[in-house]
Structures are given as structure tokens and as C-alpha cells.
C-alpha positions as CSV (number, residue, x, y, z in Angstrom):
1,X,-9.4,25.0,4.3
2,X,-6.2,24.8,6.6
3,X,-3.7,24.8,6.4
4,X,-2.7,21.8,8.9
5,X,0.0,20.6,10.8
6,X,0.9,16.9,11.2
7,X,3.3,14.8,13.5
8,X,2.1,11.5,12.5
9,X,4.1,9.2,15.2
10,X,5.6,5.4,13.6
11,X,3.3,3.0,12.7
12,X,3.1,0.0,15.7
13,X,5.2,-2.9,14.7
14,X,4.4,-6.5,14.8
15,X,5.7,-9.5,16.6
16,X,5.1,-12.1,13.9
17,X,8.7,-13.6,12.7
18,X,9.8,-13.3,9.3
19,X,8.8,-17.0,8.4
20,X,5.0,-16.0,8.9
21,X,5.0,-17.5,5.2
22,X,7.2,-20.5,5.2
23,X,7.5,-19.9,1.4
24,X,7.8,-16.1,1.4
25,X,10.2,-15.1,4.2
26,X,9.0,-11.3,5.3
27,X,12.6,-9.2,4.3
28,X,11.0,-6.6,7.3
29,X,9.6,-6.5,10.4
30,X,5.7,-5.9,9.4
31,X,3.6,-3.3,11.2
32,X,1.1,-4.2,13.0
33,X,-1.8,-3.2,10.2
34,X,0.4,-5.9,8.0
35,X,-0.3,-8.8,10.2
36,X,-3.5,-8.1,10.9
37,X,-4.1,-8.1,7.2
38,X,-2.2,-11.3,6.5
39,X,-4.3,-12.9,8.9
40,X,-7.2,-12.1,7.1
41,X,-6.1,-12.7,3.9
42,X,-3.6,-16.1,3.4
43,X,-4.7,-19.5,3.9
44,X,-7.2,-21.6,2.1
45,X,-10.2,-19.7,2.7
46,X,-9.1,-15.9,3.1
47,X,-11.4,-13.3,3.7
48,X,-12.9,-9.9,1.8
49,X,-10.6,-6.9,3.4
50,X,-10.5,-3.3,3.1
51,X,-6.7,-1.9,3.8
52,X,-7.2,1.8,4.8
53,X,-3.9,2.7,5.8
54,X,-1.7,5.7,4.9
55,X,0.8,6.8,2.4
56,X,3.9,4.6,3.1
57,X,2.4,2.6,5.6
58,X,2.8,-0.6,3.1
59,X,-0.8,-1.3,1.7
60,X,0.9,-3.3,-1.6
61,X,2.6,-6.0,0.7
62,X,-0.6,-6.1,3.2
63,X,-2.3,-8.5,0.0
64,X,0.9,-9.2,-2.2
65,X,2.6,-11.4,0.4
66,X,-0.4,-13.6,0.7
67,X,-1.2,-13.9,-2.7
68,X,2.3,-15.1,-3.2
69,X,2.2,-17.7,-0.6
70,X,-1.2,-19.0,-2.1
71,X,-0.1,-19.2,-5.5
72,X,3.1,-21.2,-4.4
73,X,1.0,-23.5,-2.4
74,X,-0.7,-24.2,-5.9
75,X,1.9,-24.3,-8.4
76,X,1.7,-25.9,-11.5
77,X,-2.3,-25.8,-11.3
78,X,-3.3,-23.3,-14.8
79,X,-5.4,-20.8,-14.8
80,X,-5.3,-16.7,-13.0
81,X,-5.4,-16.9,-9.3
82,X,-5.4,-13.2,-8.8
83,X,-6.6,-10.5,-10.5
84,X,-5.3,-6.6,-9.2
85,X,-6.7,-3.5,-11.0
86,X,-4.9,-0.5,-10.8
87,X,-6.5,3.3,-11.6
88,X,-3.6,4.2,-13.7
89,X,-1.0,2.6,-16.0
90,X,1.9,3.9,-14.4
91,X,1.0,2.2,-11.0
92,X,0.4,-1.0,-12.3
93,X,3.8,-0.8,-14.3
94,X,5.8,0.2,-11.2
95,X,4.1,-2.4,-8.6
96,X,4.7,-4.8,-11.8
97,X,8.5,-4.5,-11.2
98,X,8.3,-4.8,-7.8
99,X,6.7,-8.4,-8.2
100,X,9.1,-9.1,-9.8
101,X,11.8,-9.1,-7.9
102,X,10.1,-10.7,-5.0
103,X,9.4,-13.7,-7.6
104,X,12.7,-13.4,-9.1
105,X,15.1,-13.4,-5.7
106,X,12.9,-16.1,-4.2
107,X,14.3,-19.3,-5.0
108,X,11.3,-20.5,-4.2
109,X,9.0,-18.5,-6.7
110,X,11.4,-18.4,-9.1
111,X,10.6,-20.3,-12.2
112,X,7.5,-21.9,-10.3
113,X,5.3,-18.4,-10.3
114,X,4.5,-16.0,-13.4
115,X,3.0,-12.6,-13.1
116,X,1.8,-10.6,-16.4
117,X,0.9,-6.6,-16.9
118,X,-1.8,-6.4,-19.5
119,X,-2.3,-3.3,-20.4
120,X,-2.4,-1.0,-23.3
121,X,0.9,-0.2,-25.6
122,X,2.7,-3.3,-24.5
123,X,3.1,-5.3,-27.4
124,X,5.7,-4.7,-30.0
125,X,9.5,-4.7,-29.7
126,X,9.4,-3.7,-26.0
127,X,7.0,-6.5,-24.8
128,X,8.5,-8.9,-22.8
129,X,7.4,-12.7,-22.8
130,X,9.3,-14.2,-20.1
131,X,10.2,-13.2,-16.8
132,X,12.7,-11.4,-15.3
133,X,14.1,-9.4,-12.1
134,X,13.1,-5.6,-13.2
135,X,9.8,-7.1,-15.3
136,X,6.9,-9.7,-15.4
137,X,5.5,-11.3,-18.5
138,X,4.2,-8.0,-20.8
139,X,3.4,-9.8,-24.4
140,X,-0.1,-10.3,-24.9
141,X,0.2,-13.2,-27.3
142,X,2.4,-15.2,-24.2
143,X,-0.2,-14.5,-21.8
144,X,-2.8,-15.5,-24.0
145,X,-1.1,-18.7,-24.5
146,X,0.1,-19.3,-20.5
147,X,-1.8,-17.1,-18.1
148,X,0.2,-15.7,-15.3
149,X,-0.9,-17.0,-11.6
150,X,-1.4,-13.1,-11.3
151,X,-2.6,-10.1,-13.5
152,X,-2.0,-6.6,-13.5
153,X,-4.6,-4.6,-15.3
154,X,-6.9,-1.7,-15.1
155,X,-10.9,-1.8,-15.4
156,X,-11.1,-0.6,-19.0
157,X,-8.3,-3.7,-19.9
158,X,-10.4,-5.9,-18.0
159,X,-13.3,-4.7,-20.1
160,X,-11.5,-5.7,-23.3
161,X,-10.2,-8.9,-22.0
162,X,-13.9,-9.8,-21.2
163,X,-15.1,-9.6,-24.5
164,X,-12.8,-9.1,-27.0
165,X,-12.5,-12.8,-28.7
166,X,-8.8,-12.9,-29.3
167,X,-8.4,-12.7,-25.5
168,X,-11.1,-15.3,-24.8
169,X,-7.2,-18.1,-24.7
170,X,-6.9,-15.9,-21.3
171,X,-9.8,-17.4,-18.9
172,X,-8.9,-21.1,-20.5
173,X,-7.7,-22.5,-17.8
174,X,-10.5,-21.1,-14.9
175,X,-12.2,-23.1,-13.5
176,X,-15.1,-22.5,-10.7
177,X,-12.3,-22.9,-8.1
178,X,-9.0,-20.6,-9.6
179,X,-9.4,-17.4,-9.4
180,X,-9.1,-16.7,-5.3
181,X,-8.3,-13.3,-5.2
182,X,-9.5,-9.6,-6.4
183,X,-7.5,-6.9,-5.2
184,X,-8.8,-2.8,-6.3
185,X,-5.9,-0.6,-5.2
186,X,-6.7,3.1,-4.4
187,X,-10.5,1.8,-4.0
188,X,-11.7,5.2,-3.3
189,X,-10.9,6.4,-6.9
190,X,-14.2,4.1,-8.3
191,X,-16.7,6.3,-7.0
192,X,-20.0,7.8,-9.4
193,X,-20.1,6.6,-13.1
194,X,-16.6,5.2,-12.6
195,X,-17.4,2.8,-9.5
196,X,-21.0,1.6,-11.3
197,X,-18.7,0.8,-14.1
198,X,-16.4,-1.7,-12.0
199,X,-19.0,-3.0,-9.9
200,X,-21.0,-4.1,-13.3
201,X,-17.7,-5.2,-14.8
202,X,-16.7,-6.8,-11.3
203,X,-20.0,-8.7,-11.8
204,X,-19.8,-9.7,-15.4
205,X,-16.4,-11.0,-14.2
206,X,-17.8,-13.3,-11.5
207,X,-20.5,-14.4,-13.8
208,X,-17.8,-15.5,-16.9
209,X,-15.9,-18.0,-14.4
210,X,-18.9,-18.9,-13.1
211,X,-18.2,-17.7,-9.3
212,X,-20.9,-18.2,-6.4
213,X,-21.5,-15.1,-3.9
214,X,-18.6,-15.4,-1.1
215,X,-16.1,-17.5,-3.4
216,X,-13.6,-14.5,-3.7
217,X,-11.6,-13.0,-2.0
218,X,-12.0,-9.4,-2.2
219,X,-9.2,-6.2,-1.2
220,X,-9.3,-2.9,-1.9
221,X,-6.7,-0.4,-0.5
222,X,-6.8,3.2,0.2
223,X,-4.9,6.0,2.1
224,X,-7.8,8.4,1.8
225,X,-10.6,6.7,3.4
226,X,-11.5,7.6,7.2
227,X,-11.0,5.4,9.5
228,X,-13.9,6.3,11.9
229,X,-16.6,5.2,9.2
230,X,-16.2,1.6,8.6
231,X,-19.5,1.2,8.4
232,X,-19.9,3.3,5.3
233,X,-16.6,2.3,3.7
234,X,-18.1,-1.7,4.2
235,X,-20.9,-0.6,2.6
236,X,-19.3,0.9,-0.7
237,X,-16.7,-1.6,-1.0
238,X,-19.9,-4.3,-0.5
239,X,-21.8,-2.3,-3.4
240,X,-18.8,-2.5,-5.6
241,X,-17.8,-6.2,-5.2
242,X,-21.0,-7.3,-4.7
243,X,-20.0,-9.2,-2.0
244,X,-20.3,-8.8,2.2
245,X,-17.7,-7.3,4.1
246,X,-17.8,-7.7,7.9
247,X,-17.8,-5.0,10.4
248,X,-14.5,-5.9,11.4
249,X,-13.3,-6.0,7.0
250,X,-12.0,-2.5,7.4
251,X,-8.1,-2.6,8.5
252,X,-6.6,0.7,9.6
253,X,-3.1,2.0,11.0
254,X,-1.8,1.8,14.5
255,X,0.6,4.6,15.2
256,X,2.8,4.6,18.7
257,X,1.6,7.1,20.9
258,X,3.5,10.2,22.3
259,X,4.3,8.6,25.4
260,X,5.3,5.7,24.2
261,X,7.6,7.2,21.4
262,X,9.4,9.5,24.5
263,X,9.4,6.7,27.0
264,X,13.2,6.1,26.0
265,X,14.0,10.1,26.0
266,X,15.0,12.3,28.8
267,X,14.2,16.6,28.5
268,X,17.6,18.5,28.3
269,X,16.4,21.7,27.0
270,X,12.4,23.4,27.1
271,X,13.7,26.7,26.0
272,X,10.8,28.7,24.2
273,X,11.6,31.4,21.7
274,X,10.4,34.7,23.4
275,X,7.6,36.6,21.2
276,X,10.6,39.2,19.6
277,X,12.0,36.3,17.8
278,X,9.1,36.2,15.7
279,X,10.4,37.7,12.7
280,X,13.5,35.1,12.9
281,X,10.9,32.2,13.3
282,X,9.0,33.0,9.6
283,X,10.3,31.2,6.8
284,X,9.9,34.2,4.7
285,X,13.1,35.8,5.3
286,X,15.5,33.6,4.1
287,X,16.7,32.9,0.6
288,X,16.9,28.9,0.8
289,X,15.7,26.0,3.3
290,X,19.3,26.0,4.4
291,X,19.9,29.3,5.6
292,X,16.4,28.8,7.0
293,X,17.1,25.9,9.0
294,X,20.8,26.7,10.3
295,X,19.0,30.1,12.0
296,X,16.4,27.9,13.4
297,X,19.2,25.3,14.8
298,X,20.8,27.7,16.3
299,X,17.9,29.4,17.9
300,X,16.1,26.6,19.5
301,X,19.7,24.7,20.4
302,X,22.0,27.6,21.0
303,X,24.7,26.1,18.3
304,X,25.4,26.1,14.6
305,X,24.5,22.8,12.7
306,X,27.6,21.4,11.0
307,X,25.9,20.3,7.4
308,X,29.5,18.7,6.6
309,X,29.0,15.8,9.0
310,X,26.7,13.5,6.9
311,X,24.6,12.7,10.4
312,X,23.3,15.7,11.2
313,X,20.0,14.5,10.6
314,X,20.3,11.7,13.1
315,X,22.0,14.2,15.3
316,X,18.6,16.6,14.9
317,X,16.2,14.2,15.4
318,X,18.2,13.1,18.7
319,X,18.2,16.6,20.1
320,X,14.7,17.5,19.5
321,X,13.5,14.1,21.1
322,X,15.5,15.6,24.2
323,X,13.2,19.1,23.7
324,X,10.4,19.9,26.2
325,X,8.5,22.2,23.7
326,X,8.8,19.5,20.8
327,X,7.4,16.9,24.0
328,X,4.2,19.7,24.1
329,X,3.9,19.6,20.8
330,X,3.6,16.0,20.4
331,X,1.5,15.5,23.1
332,X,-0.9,18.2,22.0
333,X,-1.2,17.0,18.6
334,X,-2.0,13.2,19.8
335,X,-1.4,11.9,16.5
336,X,-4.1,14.1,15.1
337,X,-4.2,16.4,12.3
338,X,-4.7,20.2,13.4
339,X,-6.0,23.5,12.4
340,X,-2.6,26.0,12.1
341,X,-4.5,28.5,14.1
342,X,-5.3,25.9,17.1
């Protein structure tokens, strides 16, 4: 199939001030998607959410913020208050560092909230048992002996840590009111044998700390589900966590639409390039994406692009804002992904 084109517009921003979480000041101004999920999901009793958002569009900080928040508002109390399975190592590892600094450049998380990765190959010389800016608590035997407020792992971790005796220090401190959150990032990668595997483990889980149906809250992100089957997509997530999701669970993106993005823009050209330009139009004939797009500057502007000014970018994006063919092409795509041919 396709290929496609794509002018996905900006996401809508929100209005909420940065000190939405009087212990977590935001550091940006959240999209729209982003407060609607931290409405769902802080406070004493937060509710199960689905976050089907795009690529970018900031999924991690939609649950991280208010798990944060929560697990400030009950420092010092032992025991895992959330729990985030990743798909692959390498995700966990890199949102593991990102945690980190958060905690770390907080004065008020610092020292008062731990996070720990447990996955495989991190014990030995390059397992770290404290905290720091670039890493959260990675040696088994510390976490064993402390558990973190929050744990990075994968399903098949989880597993071990379920069973295996020498991990049995880890749910110590759980009682039938700790663990408050259950976060499944890139949900949609769980599906066949691999999603009846989580959804038993997910079970076994709530039955080890002893959780009643509705105690947890659940989140699962994705970038790949679609957004006009929430239905569906409350069903699966309800089948994996074995728990209800609402018809209104399922969070997806609000994008700007073309008239609002050109409201502030004015049309200075709506030249068209005439039908025996065609051959200049292909990217085939050129050797590099420079050359490429220096002839295509010049065709649809009339001038040469000057690549030694750092800002030419900004420049670009200025002048085809002021284009009435790149206004037709925006409006016709609508925000919506298109056949090549149409």
C-alpha cells in the first residue's frame, strides 16, 4: 500500500499553568491530550486510561507527571507505588534516565523519591545502587532491600520477580493499598500469545498483593492505535488488565486545524509550477537533498536559498506559510493522511 503523504498540523495546547502539580512544576506548556490525561490520572483516586497519541506527541509525561506527584504526596510510606512495563530493554533504560533527572533537578523529589530499572544484565560492576542525574537505582540486591516508589521492568522480569524466591524482599512492603499505578507502554505490542501472557501475569500480579477489581490504576500508551475505535481498543485494554475502562478511557490527539494554523498568515505568492517543470519537480535528478532542495527554492520562490545563514529554515517555513498552493494543500489534506495518487 501507499505510499502517503502527511501534513500533520501542531498538537492543541493547553491552558493549565505550569503549577498544575504544586510539587512537580510542568517545565512546558502541555498539549491539550496532556491535560486531559492528568486529569484523569493524579489525585487520590485516578482513573484506568488509554493514551493513544502520536509519535512525539508526549505519551511518557501524560502518566509520569502524575505518578510523580502521587508518590511525593506519599513519601516515606515503603513499598512500589507504580509499576511500568516496557516491550524492550532499551526503552525502559532510556525513559529510566529520563526519571531521573526529573527526580534528580526537583528539589522536591530529590532524596525523597527512588526509581529502580530491574531488568536483565544489570548487576555486576555497572549496577548502580543509588541514585543519580543520568540513572535510577539498577542493583538488584538494593532494590531488593529498599524498593523504589517506581519500577521499570518488562513482562518476562515481572515473571521472575513473581516467583523467583530471592526476589520475594521486593513485594515486602505492599500492602492492599500501595501499589496505585500500572502503566503498559506501546500497549498494542501485547497482542496473541504475548498479550494472554500479560493479562495472566497482570492477573497473578493483582492476586500476590492481594488487589480488589477497580483498586488500580491502569495506563497503557500507544501511537499505533486508531482513534475512531475506542470501543474496541477499551475492550482489549479491559481483557488485558482485567479491569473496566470507560467509554470516555481512550485519550487521543488534538491537532490545530488549517484555518486556525493560517489565521495569523497573509498569501504573498500562489504561483503553480506549469506541467513542463515536471522533470525539475522529481527528486530523481539530483545527486544530494541539497541540490534538490536549492532547485525547488528557487522554483516555487523565484530566489536562491542562502544555506550560510543558519535561519534558513525559519526563513522557509515563513515563506511557505505566505504560499497559496501550500494553503491548498493544507486545507485539502485536513489533517488526514492521503493516498499519493489522490
Amino acid at each position: 500500500k501507499g505510499p502517503y503523504i502527511s501534513i500533520k498540523l501542531p498538537y492543541r495546547t493547553s491552558s493549565i499553568g505550569p503549577d498544575f502539580f504544586s510539587s512537580v512544576p510542568l517545565r512546558f506548556t502541555p498539549y491539550l491530550h496532556q491535560e486531559k490525561a492528568f486529569r484523569r490520572l493524579s489525585g487520590e483516586q485516578p482513573t484506568s486510561t488509554i493514551i493513544a497519541t502520536g509519535t512525539g506527541s508526549g505519551k511518557t509525561e501524560c502518566f509520569l507527571y502524575p505518578i510523580l506527584d502521587y508518590c511525593r504526596r506519599h513519601r516515606g510510606e515503603p513499598g512500589i507505588k507504580a509499576i511500568i512495563i516496557y516491550p524492550m530493554n532499551s526503552l525502559a533504560t532510556d525513559q529510566a534516565k529520563r526519571i531521573a533527572r526529573l527526580i534528580h533537578d526537583n528539589p522536591n523529589l530529590k532524596n525523597q523519591i527512588k526509581g529502580g530499572l530491574y531488568i536483565g544484565g544489570q548487576q555486576g560492576e555497572h549496577a548502580s545502587p543509588v541514585m543519580g542525574r543520568e540513572n535510577i537505582i539498577t542493583d538488584h540486591d538494593t532494590l531488593r532491600l529498599s524498593p523504589p516508589d517506581i519500577l521499570l521492568t518488562n513482562y518476562k522480569m515481572l515473571d521472575y520477580l513473581l516467583i523467583r524466591p530471592r526476589d520475594f524482599p521486593l513485594w515486602k512492603e505492599n500492602g492492599l493499598e500501595t501499589l496505585k499505578y500500572l502503566v503498559v507502554d506501546e500497549i498494542h505490542t501485547f497482542d496473541g500469545a504475548q498479550g494472554t501472557d500479560l493479562a495472566c501475569l497482570i492477573r497473578r500480579l493483582k492476586s500476590r498483593l492481594k488487589l480488589e477489581k477497580e483498586r488500580l490504576c491502569c495506563v497503557g500508551t500507544s501511537a499505533t492505535l486508531g482513534e475512531k475505535e475506542t470501543q474496541k481498543i477499551c475492550t482489549y485494554a479491559g481483557k488485558v488488565f482485567g479491569e473496566t475502562f470507560a467509554p470516555d478511557a481512550v485519550i487521543t490527539e488534538s491537532l490545530v486545524s488549517p484555518e486556525e494554523f493560517l489565521a495569523d498568515s497573509q498569501i504573498e505568492r500562489s504561483n503553480v509550477i506549469s506541467p513542463e517543470y515536471a522533470e525539475a519537480l522529481s527528486p530523481d535528478g539530483y545527486e544530494n537533498d541539497q541540490a534538490y532542495l536549492n532547485a525547488q527554492y528557487e522554483l516555487w520562490f523565484g530566489d536562491a536559498v542562502d544555506t550560510d545563514d543558519e535561519t534558513w529554515p525559519v526563513t522557509l517555513t515563513e515563506k511557505l506559510r505566505k504560499h497559496g498552493f501550500f494553503w491548498k494543500l493544507l486545507l485539502s489534506l485536513n489533517n488526514r493522511i492521503v493516498p499519493l495518487d489522490e
